[in-house]
C-alpha positions in Angstrom: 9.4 -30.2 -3.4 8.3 -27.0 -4.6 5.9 -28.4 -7.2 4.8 -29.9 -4.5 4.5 -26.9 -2.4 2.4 -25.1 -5.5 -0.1 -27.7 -5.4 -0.7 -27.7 -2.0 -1.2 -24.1 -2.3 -3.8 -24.4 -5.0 -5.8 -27.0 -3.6 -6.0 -24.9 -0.5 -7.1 -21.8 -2.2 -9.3 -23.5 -4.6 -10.7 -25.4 -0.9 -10.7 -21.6 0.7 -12.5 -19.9 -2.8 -14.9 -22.9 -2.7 -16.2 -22.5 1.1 -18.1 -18.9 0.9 -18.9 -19.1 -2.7 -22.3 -21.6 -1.6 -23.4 -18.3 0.1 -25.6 -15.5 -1.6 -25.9 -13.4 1.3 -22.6 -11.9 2.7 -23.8 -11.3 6.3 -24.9 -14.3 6.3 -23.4 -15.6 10.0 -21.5 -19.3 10.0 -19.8 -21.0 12.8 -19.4 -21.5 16.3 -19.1 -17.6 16.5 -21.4 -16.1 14.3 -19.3 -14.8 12.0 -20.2 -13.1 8.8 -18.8 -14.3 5.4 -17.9 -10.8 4.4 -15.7 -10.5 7.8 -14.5 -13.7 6.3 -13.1 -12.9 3.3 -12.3 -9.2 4.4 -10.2 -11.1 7.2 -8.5 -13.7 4.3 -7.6 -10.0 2.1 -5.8 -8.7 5.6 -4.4 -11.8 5.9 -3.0 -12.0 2.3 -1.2 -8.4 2.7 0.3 -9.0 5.5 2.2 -11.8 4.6 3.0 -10.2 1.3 4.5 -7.3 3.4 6.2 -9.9 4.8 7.8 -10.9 1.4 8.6 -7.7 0.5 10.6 -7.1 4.1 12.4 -10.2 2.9 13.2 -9.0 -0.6 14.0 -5.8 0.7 16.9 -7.5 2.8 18.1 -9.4 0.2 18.8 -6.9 -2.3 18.5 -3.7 -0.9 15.6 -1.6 -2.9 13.6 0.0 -0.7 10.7 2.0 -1.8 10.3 -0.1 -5.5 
């Protein structure tokens, strides 16, 4: 299940990677609302953080470092 859960992860990135690497220009707009493919990836970096914040809240709970 968690092999699993890796290579659905990977395929998704590698999908995600894939998807503003056929543009050259980075304010190029795309979509419905016109948005730029550096808001893009700026927006998947945000993204990325916060959930690793999230982690790190989790870890945090578990074994009590704070601050590491």
């Amino acid at each position: 299940m968690v092999d699993a859960a890796y290579a659905d992860l990977e395929r998704e990135q590698a999908e995600t990677d894939a998807a503003p690497a056929k543009f050259t220009d980075l304010g190029e707009r795309v979509g419905r609302d016109g948005i730029a493919i550096r808001e893009l990836m700026v927006h998947r970096i945000d993204e990325y953080a916060r959930h690793s914040g999230h982690a790190d809240l989790l870890r945090e709970r578990i074994d009590g470092r704070v601050g590491q």
